[in-house]
Biopython code that builds the backbone (N, CA, C, O; Angstrom):
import numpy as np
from Bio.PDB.StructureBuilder import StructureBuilder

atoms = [
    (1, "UNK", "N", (236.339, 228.963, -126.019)),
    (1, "UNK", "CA", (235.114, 229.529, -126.536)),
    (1, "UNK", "C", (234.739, 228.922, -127.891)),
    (1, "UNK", "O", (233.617, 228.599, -128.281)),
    (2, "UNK", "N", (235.916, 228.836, -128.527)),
    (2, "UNK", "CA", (235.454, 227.608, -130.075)),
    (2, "UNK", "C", (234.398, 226.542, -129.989)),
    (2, "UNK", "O", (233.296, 226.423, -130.525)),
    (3, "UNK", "N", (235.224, 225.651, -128.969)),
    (3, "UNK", "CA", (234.607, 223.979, -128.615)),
    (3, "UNK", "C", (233.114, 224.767, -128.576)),
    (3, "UNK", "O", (232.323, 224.475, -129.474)),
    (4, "UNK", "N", (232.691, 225.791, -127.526)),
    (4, "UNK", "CA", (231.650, 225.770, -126.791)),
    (4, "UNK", "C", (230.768, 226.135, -128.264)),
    (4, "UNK", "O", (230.041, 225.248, -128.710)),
    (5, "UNK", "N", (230.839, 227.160, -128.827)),
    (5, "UNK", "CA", (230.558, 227.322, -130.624)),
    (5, "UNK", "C", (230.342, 226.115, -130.947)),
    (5, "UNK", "O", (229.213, 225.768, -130.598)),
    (6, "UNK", "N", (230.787, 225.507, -131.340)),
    (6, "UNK", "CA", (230.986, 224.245, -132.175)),
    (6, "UNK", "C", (230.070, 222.937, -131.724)),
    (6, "UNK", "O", (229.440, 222.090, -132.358)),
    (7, "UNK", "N", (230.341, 223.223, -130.121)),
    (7, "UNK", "CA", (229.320, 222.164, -129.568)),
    (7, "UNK", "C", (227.547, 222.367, -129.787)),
    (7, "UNK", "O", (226.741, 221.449, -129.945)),
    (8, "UNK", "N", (227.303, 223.574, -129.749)),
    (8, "UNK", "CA", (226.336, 224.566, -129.394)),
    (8, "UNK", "C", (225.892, 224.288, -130.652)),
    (8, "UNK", "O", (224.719, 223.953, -130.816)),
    (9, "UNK", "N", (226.877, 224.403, -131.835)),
    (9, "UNK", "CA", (226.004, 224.149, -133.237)),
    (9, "UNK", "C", (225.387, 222.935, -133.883)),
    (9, "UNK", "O", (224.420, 222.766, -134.625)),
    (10, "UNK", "N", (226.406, 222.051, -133.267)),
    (10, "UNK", "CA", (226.138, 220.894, -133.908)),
    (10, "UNK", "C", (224.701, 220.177, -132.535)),
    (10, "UNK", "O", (223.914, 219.322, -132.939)),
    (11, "UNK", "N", (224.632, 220.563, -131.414)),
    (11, "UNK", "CA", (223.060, 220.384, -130.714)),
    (11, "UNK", "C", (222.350, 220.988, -131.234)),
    (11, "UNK", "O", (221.390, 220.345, -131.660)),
    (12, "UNK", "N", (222.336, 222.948, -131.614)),
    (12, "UNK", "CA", (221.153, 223.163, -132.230)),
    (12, "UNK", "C", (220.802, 221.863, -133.756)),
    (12, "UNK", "O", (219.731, 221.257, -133.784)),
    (13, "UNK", "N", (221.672, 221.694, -134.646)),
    (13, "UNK", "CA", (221.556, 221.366, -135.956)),
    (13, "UNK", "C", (220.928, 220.138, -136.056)),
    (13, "UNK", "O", (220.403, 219.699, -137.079)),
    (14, "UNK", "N", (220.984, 219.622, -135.047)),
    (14, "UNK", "CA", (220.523, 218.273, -134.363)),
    (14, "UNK", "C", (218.882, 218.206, -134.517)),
    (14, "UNK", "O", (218.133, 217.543, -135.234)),
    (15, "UNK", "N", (218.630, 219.474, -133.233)),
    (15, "UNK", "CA", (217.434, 219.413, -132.785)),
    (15, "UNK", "C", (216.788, 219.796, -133.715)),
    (15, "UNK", "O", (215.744, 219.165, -133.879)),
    (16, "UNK", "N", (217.059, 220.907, -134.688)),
    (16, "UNK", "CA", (216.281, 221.835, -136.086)),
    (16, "UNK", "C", (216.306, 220.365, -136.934)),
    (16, "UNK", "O", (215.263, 220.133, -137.547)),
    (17, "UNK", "N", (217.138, 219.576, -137.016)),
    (17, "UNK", "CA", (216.966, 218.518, -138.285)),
    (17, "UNK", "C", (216.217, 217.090, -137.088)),
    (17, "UNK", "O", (215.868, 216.372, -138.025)),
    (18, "UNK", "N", (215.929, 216.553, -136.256)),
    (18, "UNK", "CA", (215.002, 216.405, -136.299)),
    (18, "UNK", "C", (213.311, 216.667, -136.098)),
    (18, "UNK", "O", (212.285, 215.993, -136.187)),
    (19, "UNK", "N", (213.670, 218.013, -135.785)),
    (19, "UNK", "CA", (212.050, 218.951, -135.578)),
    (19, "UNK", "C", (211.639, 218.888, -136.870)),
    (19, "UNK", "O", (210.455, 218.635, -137.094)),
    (20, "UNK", "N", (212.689, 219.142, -138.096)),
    (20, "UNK", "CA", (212.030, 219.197, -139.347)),
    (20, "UNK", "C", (211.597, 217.648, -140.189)),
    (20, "UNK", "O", (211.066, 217.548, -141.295)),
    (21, "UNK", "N", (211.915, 216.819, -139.494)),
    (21, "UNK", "CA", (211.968, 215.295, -140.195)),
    (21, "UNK", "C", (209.981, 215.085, -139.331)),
    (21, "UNK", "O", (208.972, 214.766, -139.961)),
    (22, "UNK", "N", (210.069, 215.409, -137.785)),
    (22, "UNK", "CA", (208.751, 215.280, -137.583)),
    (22, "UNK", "C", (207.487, 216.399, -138.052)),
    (22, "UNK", "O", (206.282, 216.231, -138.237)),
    (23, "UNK", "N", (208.242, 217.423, -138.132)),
    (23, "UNK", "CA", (206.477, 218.010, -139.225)),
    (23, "UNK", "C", (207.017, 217.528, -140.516)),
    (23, "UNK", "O", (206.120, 217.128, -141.257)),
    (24, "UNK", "N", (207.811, 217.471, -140.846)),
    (24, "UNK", "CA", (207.454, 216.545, -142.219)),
    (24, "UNK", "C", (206.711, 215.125, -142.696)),
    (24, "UNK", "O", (206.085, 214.780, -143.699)),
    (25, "UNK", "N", (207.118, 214.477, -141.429)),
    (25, "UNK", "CA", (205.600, 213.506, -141.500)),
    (25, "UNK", "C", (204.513, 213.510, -141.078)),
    (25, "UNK", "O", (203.616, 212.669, -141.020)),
    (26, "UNK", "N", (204.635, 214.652, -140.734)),
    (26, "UNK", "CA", (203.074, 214.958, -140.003)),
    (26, "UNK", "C", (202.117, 215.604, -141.328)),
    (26, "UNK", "O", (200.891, 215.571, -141.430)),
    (27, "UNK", "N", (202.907, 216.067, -142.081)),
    (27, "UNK", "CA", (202.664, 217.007, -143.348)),
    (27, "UNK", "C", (201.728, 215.824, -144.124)),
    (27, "UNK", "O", (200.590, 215.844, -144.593)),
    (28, "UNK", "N", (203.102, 214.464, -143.991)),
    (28, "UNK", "CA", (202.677, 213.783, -145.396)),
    (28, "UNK", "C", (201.611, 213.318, -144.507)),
    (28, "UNK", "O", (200.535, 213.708, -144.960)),
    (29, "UNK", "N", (201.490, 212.761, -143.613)),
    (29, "UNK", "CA", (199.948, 211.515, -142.892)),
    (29, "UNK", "C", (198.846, 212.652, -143.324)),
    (29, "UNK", "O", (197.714, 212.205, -143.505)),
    (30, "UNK", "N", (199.010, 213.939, -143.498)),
    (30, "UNK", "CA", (198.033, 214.346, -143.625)),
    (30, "UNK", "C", (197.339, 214.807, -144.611)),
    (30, "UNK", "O", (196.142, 215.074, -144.725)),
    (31, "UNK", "N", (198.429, 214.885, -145.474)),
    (31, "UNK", "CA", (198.094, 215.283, -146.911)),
    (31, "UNK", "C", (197.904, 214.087, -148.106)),
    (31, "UNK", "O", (197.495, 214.198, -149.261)),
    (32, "UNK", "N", (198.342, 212.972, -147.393)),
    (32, "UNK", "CA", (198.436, 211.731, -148.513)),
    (32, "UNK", "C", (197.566, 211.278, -148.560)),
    (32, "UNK", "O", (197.087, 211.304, -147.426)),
    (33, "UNK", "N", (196.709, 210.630, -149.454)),
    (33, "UNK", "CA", (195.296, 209.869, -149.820)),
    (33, "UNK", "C", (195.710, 208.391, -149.950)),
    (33, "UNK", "O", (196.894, 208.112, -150.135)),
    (34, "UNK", "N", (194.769, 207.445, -149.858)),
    (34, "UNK", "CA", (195.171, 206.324, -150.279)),
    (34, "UNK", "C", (195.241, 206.094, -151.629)),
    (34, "UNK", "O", (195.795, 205.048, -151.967)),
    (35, "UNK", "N", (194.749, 206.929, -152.612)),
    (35, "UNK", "CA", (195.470, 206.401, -153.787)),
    (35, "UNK", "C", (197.189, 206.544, -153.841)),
    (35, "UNK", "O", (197.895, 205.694, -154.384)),
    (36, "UNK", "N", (197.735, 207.810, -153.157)),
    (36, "UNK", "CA", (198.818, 207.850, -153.614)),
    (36, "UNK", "C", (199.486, 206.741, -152.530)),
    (36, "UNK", "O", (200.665, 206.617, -152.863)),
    (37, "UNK", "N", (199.243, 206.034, -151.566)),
    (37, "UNK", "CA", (199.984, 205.329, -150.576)),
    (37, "UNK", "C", (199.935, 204.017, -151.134)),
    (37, "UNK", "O", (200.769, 203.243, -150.663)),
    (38, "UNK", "N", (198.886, 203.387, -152.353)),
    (38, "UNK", "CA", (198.656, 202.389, -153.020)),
    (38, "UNK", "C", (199.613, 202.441, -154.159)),
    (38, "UNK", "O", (199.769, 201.461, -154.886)),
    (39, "UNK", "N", (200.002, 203.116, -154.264)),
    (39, "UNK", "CA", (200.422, 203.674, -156.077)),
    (39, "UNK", "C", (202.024, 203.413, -155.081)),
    (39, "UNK", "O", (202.650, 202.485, -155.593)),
    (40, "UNK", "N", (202.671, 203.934, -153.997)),
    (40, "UNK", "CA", (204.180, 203.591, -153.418)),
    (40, "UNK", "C", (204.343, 202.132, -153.262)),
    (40, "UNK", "O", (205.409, 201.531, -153.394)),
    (41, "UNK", "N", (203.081, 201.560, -152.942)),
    (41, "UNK", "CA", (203.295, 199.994, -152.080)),
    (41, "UNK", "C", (203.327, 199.604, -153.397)),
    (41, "UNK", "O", (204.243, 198.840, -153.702)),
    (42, "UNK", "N", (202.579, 199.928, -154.225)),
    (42, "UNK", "CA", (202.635, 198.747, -155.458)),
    (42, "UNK", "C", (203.971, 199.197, -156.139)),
    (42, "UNK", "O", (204.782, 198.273, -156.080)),
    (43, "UNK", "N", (204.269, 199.854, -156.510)),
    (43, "UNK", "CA", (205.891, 200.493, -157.405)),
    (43, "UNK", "C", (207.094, 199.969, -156.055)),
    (43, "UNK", "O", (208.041, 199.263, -156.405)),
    (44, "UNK", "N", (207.010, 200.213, -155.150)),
    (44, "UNK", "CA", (208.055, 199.127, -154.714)),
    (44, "UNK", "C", (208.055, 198.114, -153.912)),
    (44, "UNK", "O", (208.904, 197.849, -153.061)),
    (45, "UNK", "N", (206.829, 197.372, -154.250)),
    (45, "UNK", "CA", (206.954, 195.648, -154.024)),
    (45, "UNK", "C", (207.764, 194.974, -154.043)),
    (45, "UNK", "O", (208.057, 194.211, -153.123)),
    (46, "UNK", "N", (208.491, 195.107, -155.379)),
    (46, "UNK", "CA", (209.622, 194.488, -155.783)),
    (46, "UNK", "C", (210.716, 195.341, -155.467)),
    (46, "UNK", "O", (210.697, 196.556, -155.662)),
    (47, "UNK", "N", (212.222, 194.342, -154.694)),
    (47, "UNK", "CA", (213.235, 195.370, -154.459)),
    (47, "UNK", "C", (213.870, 196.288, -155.188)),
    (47, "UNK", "O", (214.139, 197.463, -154.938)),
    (48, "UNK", "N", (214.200, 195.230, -156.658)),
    (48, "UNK", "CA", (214.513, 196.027, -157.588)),
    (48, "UNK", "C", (214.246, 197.280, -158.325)),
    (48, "UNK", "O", (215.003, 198.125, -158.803)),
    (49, "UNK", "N", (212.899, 197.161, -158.283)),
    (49, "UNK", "CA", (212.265, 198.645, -158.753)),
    (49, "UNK", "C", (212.730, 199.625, -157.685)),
    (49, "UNK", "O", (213.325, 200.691, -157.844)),
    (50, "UNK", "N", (212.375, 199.099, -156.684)),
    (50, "UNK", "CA", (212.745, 200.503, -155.465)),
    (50, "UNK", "C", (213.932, 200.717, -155.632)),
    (50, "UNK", "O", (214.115, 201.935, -155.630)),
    (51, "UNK", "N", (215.357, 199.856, -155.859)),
    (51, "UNK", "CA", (216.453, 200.309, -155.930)),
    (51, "UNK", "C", (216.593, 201.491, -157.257)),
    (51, "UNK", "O", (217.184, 202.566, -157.154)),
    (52, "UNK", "N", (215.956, 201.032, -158.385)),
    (52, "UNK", "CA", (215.975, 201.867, -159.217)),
    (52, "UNK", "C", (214.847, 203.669, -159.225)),
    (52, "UNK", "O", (214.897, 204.659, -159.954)),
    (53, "UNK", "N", (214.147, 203.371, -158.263)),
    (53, "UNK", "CA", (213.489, 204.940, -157.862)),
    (53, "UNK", "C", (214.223, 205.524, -156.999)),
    (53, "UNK", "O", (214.064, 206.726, -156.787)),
    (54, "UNK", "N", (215.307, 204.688, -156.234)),
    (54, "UNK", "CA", (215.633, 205.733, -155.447)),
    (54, "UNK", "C", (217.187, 206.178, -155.794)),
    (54, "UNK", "O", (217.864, 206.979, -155.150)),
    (55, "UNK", "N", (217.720, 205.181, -157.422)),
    (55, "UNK", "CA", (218.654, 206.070, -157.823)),
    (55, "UNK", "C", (218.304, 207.155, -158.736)),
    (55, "UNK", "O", (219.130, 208.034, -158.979)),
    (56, "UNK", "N", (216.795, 207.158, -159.414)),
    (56, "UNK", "CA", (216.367, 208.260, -159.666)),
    (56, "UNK", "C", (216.479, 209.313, -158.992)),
    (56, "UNK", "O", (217.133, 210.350, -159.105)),
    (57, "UNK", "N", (215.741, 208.903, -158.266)),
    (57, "UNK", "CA", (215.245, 210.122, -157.008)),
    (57, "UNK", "C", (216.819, 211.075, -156.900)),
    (57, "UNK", "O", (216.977, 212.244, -157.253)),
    (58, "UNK", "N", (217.947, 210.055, -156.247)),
    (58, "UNK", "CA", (218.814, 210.627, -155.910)),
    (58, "UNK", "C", (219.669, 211.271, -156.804)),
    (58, "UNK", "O", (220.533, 212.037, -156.376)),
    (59, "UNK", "N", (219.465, 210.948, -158.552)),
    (59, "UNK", "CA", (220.188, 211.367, -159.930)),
    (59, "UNK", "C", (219.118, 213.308, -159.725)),
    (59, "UNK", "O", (219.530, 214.375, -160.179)),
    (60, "UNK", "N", (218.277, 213.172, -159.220)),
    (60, "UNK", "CA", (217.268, 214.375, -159.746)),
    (60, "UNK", "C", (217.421, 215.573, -158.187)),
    (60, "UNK", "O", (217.186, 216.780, -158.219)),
    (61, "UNK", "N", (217.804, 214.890, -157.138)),
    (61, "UNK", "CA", (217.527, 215.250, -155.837)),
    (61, "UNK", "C", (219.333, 215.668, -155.780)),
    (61, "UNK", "O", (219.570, 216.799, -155.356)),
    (62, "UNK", "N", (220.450, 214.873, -156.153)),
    (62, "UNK", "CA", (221.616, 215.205, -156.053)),
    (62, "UNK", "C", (222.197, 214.677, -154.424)),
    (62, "UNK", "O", (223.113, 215.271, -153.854)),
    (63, "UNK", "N", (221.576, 213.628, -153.906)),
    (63, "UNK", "CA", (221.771, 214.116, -152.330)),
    (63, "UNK", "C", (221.389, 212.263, -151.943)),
    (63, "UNK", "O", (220.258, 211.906, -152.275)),
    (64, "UNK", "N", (221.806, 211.776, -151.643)),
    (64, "UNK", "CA", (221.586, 210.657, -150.737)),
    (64, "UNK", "C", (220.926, 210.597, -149.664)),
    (64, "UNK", "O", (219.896, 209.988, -149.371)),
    (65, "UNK", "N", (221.974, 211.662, -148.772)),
    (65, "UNK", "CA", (221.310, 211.905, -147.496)),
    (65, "UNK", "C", (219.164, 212.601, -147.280)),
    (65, "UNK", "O", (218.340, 212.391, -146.390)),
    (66, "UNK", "N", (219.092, 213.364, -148.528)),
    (66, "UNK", "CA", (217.634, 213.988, -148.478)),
    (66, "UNK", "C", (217.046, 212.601, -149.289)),
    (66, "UNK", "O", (215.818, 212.636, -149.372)),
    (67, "UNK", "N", (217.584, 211.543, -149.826)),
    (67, "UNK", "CA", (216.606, 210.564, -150.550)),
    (67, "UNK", "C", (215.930, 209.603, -149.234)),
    (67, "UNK", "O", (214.828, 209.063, -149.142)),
    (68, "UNK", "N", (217.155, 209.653, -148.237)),
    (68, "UNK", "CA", (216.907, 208.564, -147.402)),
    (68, "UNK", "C", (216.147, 209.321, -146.329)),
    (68, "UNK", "O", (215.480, 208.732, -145.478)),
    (69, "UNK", "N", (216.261, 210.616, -146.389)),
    (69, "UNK", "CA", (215.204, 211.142, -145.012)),
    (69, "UNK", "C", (213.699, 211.483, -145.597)),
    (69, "UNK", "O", (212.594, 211.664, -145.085)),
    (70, "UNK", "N", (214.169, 211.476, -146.777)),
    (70, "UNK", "CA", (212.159, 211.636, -147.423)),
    (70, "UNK", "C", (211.804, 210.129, -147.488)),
    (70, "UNK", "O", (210.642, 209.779, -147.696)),
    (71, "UNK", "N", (212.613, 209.414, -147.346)),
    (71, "UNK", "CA", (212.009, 207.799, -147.725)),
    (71, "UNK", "C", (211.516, 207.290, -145.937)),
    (71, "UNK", "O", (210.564, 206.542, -145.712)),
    (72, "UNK", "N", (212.261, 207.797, -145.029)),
    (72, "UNK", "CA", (212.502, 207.622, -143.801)),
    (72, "UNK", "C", (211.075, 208.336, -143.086)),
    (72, "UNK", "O", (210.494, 207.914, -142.086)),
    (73, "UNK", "N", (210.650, 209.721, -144.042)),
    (73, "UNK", "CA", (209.967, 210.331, -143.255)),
    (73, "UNK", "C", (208.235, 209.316, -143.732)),
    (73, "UNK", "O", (207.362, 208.889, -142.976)),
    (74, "UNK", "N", (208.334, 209.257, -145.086)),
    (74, "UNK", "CA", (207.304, 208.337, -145.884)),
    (74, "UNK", "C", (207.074, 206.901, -144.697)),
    (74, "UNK", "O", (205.968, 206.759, -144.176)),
    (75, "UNK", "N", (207.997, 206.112, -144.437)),
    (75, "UNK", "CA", (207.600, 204.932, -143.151)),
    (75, "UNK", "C", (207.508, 205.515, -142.449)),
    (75, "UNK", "O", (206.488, 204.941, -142.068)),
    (76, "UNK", "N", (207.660, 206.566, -141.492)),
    (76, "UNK", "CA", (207.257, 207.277, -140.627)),
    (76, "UNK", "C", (205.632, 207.305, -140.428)),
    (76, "UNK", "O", (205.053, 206.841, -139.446)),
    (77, "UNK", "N", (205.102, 207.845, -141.379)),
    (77, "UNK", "CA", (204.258, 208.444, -141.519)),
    (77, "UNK", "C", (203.297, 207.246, -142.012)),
    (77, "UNK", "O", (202.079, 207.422, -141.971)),
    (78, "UNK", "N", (203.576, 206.612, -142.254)),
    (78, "UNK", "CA", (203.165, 205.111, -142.756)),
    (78, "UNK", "C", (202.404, 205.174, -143.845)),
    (78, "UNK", "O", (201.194, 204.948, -143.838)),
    (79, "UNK", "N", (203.050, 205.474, -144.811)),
    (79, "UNK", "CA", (202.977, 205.875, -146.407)),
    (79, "UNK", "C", (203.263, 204.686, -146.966)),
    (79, "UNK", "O", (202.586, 204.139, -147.836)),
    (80, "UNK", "N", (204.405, 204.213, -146.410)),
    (80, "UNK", "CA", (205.602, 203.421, -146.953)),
    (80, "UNK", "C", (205.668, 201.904, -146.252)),
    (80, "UNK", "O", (205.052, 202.089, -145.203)),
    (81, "UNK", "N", (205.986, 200.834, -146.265)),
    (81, "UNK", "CA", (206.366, 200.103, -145.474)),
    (81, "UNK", "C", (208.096, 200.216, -145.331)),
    (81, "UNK", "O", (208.866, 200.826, -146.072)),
    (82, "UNK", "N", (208.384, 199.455, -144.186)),
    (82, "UNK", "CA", (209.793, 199.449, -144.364)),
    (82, "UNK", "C", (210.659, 198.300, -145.080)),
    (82, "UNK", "O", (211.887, 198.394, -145.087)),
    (83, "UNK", "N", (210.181, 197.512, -145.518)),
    (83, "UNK", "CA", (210.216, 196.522, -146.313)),
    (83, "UNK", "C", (210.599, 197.136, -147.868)),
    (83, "UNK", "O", (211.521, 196.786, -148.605)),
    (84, "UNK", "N", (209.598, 198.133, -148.082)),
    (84, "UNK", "CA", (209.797, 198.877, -149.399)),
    (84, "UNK", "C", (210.159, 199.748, -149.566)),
    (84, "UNK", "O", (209.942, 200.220, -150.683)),
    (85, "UNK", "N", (210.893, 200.492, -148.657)),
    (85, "UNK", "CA", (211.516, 200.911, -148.212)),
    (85, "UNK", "C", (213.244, 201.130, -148.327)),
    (85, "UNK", "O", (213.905, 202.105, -148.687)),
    (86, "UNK", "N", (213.561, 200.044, -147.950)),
    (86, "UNK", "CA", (215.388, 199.327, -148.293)),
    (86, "UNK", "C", (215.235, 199.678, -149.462)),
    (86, "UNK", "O", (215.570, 200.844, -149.674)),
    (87, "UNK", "N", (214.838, 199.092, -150.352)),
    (87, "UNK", "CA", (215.612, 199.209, -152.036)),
    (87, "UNK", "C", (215.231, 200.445, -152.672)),
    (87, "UNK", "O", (215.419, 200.594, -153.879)),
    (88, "UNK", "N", (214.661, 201.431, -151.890)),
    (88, "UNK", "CA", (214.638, 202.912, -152.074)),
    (88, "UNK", "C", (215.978, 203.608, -151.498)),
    (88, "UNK", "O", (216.389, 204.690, -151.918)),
    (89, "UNK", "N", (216.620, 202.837, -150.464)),
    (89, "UNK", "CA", (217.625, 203.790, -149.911)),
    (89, "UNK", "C", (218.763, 203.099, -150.529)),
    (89, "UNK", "O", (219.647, 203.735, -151.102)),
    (90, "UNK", "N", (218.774, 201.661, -150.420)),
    (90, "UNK", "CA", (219.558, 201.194, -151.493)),
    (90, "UNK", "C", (220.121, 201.750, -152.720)),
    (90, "UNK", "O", (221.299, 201.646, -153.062)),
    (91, "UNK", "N", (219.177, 202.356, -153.364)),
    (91, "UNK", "CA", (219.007, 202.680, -154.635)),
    (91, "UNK", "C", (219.726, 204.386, -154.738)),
    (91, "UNK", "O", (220.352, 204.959, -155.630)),
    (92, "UNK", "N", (219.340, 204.741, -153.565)),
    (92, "UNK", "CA", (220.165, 206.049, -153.067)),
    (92, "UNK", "C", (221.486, 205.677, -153.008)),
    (92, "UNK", "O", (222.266, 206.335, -153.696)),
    (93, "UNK", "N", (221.705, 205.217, -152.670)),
    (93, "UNK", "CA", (223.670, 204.672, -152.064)),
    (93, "UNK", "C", (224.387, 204.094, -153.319)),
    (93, "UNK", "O", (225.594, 204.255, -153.501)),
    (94, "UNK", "N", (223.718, 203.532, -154.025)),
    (94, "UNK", "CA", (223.817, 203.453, -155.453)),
    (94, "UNK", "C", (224.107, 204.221, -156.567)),
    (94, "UNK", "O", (225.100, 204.098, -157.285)),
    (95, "UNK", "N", (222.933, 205.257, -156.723)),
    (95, "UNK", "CA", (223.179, 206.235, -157.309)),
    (95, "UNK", "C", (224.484, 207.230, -156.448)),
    (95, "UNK", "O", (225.466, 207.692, -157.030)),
    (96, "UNK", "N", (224.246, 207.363, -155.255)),
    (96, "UNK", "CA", (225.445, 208.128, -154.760)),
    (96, "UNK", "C", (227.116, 207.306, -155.323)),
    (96, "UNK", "O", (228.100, 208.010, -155.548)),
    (97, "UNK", "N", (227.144, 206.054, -155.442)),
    (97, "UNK", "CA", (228.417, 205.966, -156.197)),
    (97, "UNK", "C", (228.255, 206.173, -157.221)),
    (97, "UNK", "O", (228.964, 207.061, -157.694)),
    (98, "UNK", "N", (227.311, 205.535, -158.087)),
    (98, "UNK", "CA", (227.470, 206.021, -160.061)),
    (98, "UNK", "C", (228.147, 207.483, -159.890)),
    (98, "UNK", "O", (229.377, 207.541, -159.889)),
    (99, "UNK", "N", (227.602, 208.326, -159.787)),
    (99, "UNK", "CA", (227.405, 210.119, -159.918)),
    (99, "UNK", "C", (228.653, 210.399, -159.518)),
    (99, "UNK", "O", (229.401, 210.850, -160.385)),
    (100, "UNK", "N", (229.090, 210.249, -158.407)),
    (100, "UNK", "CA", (230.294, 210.525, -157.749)),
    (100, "UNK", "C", (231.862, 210.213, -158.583)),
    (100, "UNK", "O", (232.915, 210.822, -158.394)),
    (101, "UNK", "N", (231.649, 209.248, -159.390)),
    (101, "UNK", "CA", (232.956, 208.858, -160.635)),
    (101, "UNK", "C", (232.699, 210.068, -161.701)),
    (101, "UNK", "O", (233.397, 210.158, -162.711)),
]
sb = StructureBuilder()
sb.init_structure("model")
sb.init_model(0)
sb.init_chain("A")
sb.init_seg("    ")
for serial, (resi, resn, name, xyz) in enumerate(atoms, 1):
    if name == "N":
        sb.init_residue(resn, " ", resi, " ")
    sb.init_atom(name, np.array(xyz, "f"), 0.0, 1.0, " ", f" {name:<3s}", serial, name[0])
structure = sb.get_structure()
């Protein structure tokens, strides 16, 4: 009866985390303007900058895993390219070692 628990949770947790990743981009396509989708493409053009917003992000957010699913949900939603993308999650995995020492 455990396994069956255990199995049972980790399918619901599944399905609730990605039900919540798709209205979350449904949220942003709909709420985002092109100024603010101009203002992402231009701030991470360059890789470097993106590596450094998304060890922000992740110094302020505490979480790797939520830097890379808001960055994930942003190309989704095509906010973001995926190009500019990487050195945002980069920048997550990054900050996740600094913090962690």
């Amino acid at each position: 009866m455990n396994d069956f628990h255990i199995g049972h949770t980790a399918v619901t947790s599944r399905i609730l985390f990605v039900f919540g990743l798709e209205n979350f981009s449904k949220e942003i396509q709909k709420n985002s303007d092109e100024k603010f989708r101009k203002f992402l493409s231009n701030t991470t053009m360059f890789s470097g900058v993106g590596v450094l917003i998304g060890a922000m992000i992740m110094a302020v957010v505490q979480s790797s895993s939520a830097t890379s699913v808001i960055t994930i949900s942003l190309v989704n939603a095509g906010v973001l390219s995926f190009k500019n993308s990487v050195g945002i999650i980069f920048g997550a995995n990054i900050g996740t070692t600094v913090t962690e020492r």
